[in-house]
C-alpha positions in Angstrom: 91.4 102.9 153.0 88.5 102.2 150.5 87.9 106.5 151.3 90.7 107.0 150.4 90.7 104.9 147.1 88.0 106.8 146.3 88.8 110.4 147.1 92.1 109.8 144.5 91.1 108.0 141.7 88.6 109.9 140.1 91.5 112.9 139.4 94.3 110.2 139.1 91.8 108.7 136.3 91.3 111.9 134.7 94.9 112.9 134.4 95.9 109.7 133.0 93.3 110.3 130.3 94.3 114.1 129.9 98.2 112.8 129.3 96.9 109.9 127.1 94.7 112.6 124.9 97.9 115.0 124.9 99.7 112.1 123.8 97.8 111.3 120.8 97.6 115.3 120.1 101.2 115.2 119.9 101.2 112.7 116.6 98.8 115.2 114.7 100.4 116.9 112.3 97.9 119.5 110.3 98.4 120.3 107.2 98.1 123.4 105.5 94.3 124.2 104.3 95.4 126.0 101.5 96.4 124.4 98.1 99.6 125.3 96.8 99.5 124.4 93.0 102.4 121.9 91.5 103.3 122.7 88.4 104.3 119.5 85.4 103.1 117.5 83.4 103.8 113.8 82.9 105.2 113.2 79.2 103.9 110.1 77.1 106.4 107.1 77.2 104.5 104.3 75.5 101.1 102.7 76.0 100.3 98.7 75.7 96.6 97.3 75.1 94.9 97.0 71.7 92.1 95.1 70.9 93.4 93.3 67.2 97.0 93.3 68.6 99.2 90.3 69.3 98.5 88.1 72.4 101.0 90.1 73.9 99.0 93.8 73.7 95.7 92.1 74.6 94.7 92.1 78.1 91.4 91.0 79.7 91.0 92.7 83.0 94.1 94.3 84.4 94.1 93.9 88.2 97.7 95.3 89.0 100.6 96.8 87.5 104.4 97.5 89.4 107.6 98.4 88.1 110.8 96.2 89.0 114.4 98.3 90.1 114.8 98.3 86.0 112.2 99.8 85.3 110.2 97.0 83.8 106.6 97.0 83.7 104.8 94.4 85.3 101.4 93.7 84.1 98.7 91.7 85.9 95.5 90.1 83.5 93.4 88.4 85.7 91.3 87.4 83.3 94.2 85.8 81.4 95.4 84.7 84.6 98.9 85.6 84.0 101.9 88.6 84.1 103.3 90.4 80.9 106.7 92.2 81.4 107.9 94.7 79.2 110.9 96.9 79.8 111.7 100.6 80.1 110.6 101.0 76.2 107.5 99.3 76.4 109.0 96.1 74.8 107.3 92.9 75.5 109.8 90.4 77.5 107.7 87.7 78.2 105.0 85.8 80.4 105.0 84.7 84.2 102.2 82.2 84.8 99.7 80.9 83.3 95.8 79.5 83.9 96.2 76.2 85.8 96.7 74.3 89.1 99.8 73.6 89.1 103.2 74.6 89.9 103.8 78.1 88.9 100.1 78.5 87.3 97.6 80.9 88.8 93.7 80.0 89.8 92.0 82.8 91.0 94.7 85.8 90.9 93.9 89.1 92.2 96.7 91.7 93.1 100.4 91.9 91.9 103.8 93.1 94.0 107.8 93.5 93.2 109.8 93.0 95.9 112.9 94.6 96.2 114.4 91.5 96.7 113.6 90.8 92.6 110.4 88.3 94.1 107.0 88.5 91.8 104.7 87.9 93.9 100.5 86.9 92.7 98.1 87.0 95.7 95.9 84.2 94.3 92.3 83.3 95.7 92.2 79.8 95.0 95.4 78.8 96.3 95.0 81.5 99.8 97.9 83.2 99.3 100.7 83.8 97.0 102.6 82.9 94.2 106.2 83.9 93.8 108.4 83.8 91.1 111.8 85.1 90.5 112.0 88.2 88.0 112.7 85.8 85.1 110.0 84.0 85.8 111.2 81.0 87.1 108.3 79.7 90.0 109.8 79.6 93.6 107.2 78.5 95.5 102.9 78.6 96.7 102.7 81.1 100.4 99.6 79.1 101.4 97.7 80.9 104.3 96.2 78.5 106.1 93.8 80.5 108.2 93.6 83.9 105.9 92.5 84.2 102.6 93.8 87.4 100.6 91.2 90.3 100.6 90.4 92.3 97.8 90.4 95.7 99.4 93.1 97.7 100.6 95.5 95.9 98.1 99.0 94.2 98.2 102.5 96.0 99.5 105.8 94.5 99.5 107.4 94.8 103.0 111.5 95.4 102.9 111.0 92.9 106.3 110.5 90.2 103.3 107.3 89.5 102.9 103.8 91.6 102.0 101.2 93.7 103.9 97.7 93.3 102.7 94.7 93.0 104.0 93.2 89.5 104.8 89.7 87.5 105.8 88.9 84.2 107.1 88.8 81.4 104.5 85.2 80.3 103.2 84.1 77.1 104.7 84.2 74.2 102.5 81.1 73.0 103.7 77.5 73.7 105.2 75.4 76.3 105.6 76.2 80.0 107.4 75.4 83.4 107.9 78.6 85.3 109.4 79.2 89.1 109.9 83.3 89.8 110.1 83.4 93.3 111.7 87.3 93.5 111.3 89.6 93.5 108.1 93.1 92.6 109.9 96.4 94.2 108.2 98.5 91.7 108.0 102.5 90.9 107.1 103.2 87.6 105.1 107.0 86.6 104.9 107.2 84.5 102.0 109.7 82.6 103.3 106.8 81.4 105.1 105.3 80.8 108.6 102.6 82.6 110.2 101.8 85.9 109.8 101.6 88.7 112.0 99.1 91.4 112.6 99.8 95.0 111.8 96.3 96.4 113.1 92.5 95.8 113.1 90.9 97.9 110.5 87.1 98.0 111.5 85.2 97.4 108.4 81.7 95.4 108.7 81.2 92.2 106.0 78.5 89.6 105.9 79.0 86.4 103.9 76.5 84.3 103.3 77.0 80.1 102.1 75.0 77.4 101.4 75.0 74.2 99.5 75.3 74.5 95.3 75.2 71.3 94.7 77.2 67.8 95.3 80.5 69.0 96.9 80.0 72.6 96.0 79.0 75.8 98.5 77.8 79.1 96.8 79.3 81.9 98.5 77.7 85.3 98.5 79.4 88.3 99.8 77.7 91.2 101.1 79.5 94.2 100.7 79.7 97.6 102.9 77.3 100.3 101.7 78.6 102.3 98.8 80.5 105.5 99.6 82.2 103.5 102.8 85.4 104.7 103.2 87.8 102.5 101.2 90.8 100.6 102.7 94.2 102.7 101.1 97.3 101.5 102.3 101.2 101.3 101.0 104.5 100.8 102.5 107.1 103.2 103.1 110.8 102.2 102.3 111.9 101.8 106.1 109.2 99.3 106.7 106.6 101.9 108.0 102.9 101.9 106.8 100.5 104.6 105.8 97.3 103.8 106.3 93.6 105.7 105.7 90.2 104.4 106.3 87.7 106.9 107.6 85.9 109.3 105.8 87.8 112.3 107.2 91.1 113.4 105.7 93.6 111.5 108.2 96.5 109.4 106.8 97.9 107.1 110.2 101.8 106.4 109.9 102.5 102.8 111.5 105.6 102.1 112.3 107.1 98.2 111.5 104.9 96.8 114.5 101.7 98.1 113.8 102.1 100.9 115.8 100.5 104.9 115.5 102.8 107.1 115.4 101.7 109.9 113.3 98.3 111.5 111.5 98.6 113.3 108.8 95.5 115.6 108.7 93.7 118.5 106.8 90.8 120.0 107.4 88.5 118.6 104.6 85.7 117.3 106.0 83.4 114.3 104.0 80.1 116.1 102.1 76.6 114.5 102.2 75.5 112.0 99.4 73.5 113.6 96.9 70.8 111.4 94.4 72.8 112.4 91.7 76.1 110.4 93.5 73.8 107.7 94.1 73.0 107.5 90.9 76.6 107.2 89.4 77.4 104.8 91.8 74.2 102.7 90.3 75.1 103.3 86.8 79.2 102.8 87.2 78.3 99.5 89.1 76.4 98.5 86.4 78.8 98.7 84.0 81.1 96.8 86.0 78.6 93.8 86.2 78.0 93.5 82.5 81.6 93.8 81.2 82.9 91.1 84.2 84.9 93.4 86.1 83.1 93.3 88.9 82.9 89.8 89.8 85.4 87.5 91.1 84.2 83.9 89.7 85.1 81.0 92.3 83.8 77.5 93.1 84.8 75.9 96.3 84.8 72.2 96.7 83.9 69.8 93.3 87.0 67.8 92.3 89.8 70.2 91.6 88.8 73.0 94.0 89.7 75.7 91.7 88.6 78.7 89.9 84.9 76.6 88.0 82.9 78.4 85.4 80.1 80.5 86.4 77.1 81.7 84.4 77.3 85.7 84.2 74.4 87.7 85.8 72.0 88.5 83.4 70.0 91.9 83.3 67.4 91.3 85.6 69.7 90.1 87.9 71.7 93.0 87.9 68.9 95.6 88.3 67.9 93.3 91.3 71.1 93.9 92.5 71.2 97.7 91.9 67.8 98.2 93.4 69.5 96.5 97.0 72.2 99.3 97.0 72.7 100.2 99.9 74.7 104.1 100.6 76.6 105.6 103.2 75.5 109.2 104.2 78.6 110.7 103.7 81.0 110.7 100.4 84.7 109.9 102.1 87.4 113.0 101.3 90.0 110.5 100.6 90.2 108.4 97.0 93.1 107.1 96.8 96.5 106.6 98.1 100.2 105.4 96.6 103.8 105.4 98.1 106.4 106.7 95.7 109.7 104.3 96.2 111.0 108.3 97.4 108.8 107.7 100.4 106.5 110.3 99.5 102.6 110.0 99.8 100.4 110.6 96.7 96.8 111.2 98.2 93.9 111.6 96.3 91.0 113.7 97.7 87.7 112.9 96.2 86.7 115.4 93.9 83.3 117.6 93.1 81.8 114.5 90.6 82.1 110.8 92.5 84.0 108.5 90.1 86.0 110.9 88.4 89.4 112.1 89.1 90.2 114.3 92.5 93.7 116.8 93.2 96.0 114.8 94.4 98.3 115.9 97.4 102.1 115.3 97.6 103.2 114.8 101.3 106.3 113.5 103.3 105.4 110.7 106.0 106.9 113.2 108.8 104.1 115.5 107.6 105.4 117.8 105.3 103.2 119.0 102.3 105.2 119.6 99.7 101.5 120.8 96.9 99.1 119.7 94.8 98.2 118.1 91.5 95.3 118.3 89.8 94.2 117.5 85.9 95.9 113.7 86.2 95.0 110.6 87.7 96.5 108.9 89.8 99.0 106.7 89.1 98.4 102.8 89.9 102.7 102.2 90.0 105.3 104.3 89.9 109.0 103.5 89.3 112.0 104.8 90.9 113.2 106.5 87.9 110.0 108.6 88.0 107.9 106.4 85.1 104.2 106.0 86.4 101.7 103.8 85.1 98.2 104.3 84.9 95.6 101.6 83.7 93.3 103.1 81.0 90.7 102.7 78.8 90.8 103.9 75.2 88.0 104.9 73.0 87.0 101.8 72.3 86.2 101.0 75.9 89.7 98.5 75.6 91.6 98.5 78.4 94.9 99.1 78.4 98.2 100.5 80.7 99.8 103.8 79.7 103.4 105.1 81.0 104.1 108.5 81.5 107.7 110.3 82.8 106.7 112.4 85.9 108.1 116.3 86.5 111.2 116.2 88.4 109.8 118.2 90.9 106.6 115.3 92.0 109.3 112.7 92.1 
């Protein structure tokens, strides 16, 4: 018997692997290695942000923008720690939120969703989880995640199940003294009726955080971020409840269906290039930037009283330079950017273009695998409307930021 055993399961184990391989080949869907040029371009609708305008055209540090079923613009400050709504013509409507603890005020806010049910929804670090609010802005209730905080990669997706995608981490400890490495960024769906969540798929993706004490009930947290040029987390959700997903450095966009499940890859054959000095030294110089002006720190104290959002001192020169001297850089530059779902279902991807930091073509693509061309001279957009209005968060001239809609060709709708 055990001669037999043995005689059969070496080929029995090698066909199951062959059929499992020709399995997974079946889901590949290549796409064409040629560009095919899209022709358009998106026409000026209005733009909002001025530095010596009224509270209302003033923004801090935009962290989201989405467009409701009407068309109005949803505008994220997290600085200000509140939403601006303006409609189709760029007219202010009014304010959702505002800086506080309390019912229907935001702490530590981070990314922005409209759900197709009308729900606002605020991803907000120092309550872990959401706010929600109706599209007038009356407050409906705190999504408190017990065991998950919101993570800031990867980004926010209303599901039509009811609730959001996003990516999430473990909560800080409120206490003590640790050194932990989280190798896994779980995708996960929140309905925000409530309840636990469920997990969509393990995105590996390595993370040390490092507390210890700050003072009387007060930890300092300090995260440790992947090297630059890892492959960032892009993810949206498709209309029938499916998700696209990248997040290795080759081109491959993964189709999940409503469980979690692979059931496409979209792929062309792009491979990632080696990192040059000169990329390394954008990355320095555009990380930089983002430490002096505040957009690239998230400022939270845990414990102390309140257990909110607490002021901290920003890091001065030397300390950023110290920082910027620890870089740390992946090998490779990833051929993938960026990523958005068009309420059409179709996929905008960016490719990474020639410079790192600067704007890359952008492919059009149906989820089944169709590629339908390519844009190139635009950004991409950060929201995009079902009427075909896009928004894309700027800077002007005088480094102010601001959000500017544009009216997309027909034919990249």
């Amino acid at each position: 018997m055990i001669h037999l055993k043995s005689t059969f399961a070496a080929p029995l184990l090698a066909a199951a692997l062959l059929s499992a391989d020709a399995a997974a080949q079946d889901r590949v869907v290549r796409l064409p290695e040629r560009d095919r040029p899209l022709a358009g371009t998106p026409a000026h609708v209005y733009s909002i942000g001025r530095a010596d305008g009224a509270a209302h055209e003033t923004f801090g540090i935009i962290s989201g923008v989405a467009f409701d079923a009407a068309e109005n613009l949803y505008v994220l400050d997290r600085q200000a720690r509140r939403v601006m709504v303006y409609d189709a013509s760029g007219r202010y409507l009014r304010q959702i939120g505002k800086e506080g603890q309390g019912p229907g005020e935001l702490m530590v806010p981070l990314q922005l969703a409209v759900g197709g049910d009308g729900s606002v929804i605020v991803s907000d670090l120092g309550r872990r989880g959401f706010s929600v609010f109706r599209t007038d802005g009356t407050f409906v209730r705190n999504v408190v995640m017990e065991a998950w905080m919101p993570g800031m990669s990867g980004g926010i997706a209303w599901h039509p199940r009811g609730g959001i995608a996003g990516t999430f981490r473990p909560p800080f400890s409120q206490t003590g003294q640790s050194s932990v490495t989280q190798n896994v960024l779980p995708l996960l769906f929140q309905p925000l009726a409530g309840g636990q969540p469920s997990r969509l798929f393990d995105i590996p993706q390595s993370l040390r955080v490092d507390q210890q004490s700050g003072g009387p009930g007060q930890v300092m947290v300090r995260v440790q971020p992947p090297p630059a040029f890892t492959p960032a987390v892009l993810m949206g959700v498709l209309p029938n409840g499916q998700t696209a997903l990248s997040f290795t450095s080759g081109y491959t966009v993964r189709i999940l269906d409503a469980n979690g499940q692979t059931v496409r890859y979209l792929q062309r054959a792009m491979r990632p290039r080696l990192t040059t000095d000169a990329d390394r030294e954008r990355a320095r110089q555009a990380r930089r930037e983002a430490l002096t002006n505040g957009r690239g720190r998230i400022q939270v104290t845990i414990g102390g009283g309140g257990g909110g959002p607490g002021p901290r001192s920003a890091p001065g020169r030397q300390d950023i330079e110290r920082m910027l001297a620890d870089m740390k850089f992946a090998d490779t530059i990833p051929a993938l950017r960026g990523l958005r779902v068009a309420p059409s279902g179709k996929l905008w991807v960016e490719r990474t273009g020639p410079v790192v930091g600067e704007d890359g073509p952008i492919d059009l693509l149906t989820p089944e695998g169709q590629y339908l061309g390519t844009i190139t001279g635009t950004p991409l957009p950060d929201a995009i409307s079902r009427g075909g209005l896009a928004a894309y968060i700027e800077r002007d001239e005088d480094d102010v930021e601001r959000v500017v809609v544009r009216r997309l060709p027909g034919n990249w709708r």
